[in-house]
C-alpha positions in Angstrom: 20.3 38.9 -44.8 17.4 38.7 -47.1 17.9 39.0 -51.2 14.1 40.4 -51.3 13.7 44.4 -52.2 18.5 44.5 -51.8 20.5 46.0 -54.1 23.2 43.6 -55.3 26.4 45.0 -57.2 27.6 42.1 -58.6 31.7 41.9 -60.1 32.4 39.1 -63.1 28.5 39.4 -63.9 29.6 39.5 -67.8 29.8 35.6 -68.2 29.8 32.3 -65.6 28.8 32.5 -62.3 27.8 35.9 -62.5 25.4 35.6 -65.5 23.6 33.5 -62.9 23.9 35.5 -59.9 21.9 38.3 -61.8 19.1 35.9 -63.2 18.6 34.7 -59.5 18.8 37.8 -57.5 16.3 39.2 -59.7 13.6 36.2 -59.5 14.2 35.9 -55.9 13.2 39.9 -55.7 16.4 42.0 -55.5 15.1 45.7 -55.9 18.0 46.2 -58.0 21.2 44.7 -59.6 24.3 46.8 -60.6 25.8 44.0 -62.7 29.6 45.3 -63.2 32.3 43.5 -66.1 35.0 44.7 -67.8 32.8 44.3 -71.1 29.1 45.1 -70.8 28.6 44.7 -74.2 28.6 40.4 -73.1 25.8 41.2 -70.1 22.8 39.4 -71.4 20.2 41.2 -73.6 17.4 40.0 -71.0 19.2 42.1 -68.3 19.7 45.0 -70.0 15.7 44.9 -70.8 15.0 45.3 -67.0 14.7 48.3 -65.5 16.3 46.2 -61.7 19.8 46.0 -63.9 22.0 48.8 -64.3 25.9 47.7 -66.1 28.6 49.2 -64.8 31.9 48.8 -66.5 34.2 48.0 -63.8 37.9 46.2 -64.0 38.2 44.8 -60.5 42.1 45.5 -60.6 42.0 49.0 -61.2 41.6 50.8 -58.2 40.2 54.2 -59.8 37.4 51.8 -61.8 36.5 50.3 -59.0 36.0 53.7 -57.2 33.8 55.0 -59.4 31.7 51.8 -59.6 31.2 52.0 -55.9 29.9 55.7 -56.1 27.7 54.6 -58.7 26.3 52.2 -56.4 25.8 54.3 -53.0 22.9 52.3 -52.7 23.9 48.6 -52.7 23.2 46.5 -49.6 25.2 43.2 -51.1 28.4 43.2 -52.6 29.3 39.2 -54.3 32.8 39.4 -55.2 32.3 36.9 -58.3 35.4 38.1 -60.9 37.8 35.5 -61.4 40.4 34.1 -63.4 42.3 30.8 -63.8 45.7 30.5 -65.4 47.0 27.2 -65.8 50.7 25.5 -64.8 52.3 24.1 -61.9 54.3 25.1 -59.0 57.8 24.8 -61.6 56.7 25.7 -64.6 53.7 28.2 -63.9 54.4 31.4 -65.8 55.2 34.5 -63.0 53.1 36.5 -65.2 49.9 34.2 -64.8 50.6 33.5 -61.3 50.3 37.7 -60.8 47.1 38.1 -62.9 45.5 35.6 -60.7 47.0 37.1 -57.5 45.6 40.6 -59.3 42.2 39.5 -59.6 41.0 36.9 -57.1 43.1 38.9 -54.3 43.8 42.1 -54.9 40.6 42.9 -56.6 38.6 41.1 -54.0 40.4 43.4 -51.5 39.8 46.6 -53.5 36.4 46.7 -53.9 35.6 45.2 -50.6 37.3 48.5 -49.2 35.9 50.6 -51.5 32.4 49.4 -50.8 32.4 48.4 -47.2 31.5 52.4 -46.0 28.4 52.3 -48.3 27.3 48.8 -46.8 28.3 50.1 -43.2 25.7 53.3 -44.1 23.3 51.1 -45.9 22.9 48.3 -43.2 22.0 45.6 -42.4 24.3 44.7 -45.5 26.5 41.7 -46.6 29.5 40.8 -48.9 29.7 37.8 -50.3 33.6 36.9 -51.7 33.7 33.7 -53.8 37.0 31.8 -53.3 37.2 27.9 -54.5 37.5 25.0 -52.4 41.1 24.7 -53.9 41.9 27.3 -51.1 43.0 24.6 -48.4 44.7 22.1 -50.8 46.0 23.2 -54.6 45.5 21.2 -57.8 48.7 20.6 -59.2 48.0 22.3 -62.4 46.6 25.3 -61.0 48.6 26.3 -58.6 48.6 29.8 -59.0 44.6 29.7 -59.2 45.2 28.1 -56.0 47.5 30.2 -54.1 45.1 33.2 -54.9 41.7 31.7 -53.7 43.7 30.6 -50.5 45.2 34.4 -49.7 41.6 35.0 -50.5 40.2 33.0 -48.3 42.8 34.8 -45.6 41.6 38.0 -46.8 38.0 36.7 -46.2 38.6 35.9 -42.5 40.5 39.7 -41.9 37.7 41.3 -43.1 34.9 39.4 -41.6 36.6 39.9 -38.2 37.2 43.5 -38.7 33.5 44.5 -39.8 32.8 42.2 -37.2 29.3 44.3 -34.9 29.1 46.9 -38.0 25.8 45.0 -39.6 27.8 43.3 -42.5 28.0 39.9 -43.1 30.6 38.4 -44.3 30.0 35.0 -46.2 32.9 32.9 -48.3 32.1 30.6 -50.6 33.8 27.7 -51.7 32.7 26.1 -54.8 34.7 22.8 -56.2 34.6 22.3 -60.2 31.5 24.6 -62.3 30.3 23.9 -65.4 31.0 27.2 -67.1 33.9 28.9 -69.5 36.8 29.1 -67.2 36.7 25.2 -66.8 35.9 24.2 -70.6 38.4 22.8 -71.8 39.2 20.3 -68.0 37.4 16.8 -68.3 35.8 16.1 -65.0 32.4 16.3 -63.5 31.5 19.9 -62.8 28.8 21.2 -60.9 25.9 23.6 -62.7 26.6 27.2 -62.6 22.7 28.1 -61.8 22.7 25.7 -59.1 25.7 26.8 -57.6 25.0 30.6 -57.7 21.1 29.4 -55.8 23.2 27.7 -52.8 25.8 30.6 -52.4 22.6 33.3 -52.3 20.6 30.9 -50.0 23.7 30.4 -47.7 24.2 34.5 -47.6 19.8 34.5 -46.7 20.9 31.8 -43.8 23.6 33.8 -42.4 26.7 31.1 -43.3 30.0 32.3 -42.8 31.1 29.6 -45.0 29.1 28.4 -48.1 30.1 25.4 -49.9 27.6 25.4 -52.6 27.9 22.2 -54.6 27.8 18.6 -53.5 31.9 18.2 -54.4 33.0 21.1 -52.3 30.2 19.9 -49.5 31.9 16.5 -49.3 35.5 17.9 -49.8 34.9 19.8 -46.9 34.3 17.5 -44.4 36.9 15.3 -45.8 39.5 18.3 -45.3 38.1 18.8 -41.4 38.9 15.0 -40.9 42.0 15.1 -42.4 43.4 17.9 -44.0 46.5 15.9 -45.9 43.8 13.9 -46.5 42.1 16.5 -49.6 45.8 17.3 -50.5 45.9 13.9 -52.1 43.0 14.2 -53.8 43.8 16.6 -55.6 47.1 15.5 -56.0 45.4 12.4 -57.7 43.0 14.6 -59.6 45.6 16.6 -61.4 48.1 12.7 -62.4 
């Protein structure tokens, strides 16, 4: 799947990752960029004086805005699942409340504009989506384990749906990015990986056809760590949140 002359609709492209996803799809050559958020009024200036970018306001959770986004763009040939959030607390004390708003977003919303989208990219083929998970999906930090649960039902969901668009000319690619360096991690102490960076590996990972992208050094290493041992990245993690 190439990122020269496609047209990207990318979710969460208001702030993080997807502030960098847009800058990079549009020097590698993407013809054009629907860059959707909640609040377009927080897309970048630059964007918005490029003719490539077009904002869509678009709440991944609600199914009817996510309909009309995907009307909007009847053209796109990529769809990167980027919006996120991350609610803090534990498997005991967690709030229900933040546990569901991270369930609403990284699973639910993944899963409603993936269907919404997936007859456009079927039509507009050879096309890709590109969901965004965490590497917390196969082992959960002990402060974030609703964060957790969610990026691990969405790394199920990733697997469904790359199985049943399976021969229809879309790719499906997951990434799995450890720690980045942007808003939703501010206030955590720990090395964290640059969001530019990371959003330049997961778009050269979707160009080489990976299923699965793990887009930093952390999550590279993590990886082969949790296909040695898979208790084994548990404890780390475990460790990381003492």
């Amino acid at each position: 799947m190439q990122i020269n002359n496609a047209i990207v609709f990318v979710t969460g492209a208001g702030r993080g990752l997807g502030t960098h996803f847009v800058t990079h799809l549009l020097k590698q050559g993407a013809a054009k960029v629907y860059a959707g958020a909640r609040d377009t009024a927080r897309v970048s200036a630059e964007w918005v004086a490029d003719e490539r970018v077009q904002l869509v306001t678009l709440d991944v959770t609600d199914p009817a805005s996510v309909a009309a986004a995907a009307e909007v763009a009847a053209d796109a040939t990529i769809l990167i699942n980027n919006a996120g959030t991350l609610s803090f607390g534990g498997a005991l004390d967690g709030a229900i409340e933040d546990y569901r708003l991270d369930l609403e977003t990284n699973l639910f919303g993944v899963l409603n504009t993936s269907r919404a989208f997936a007859p456009t990219l079927i039509a507009n083929g050879p096309a890709a989506i590109v969901n965004v998970a965490s590497i917390l999906a196969f082992a959960p930090a002990r402060n974030m384990t609703g964060y957790s649960i969610s990026k691990a039902a969405a790394h199920e969901f990733g697997q469904a749906l790359r199985a049943e668009l399976q021969g229809s000319g879309v790719q499906v690619s997951v990434a799995y990015p450890a720690q980045i360096d942007t808003e939703m991690l501010s206030g955590v102490d720990m090395d964290k990986a640059s969001p530019s960076s990371v959003a330049e590996r997961i778009l050269a990972g979707v160009v080489a056809g990976e299923r699965d992208i793990y887009p930093d050094d952390a999550s590279a290493s993590l990886a082969v760590l949790y296909a040695e041992n898979p208790w084994s990245l548990e404890r780390v993690f475990l460790r990381t949140g003492e």
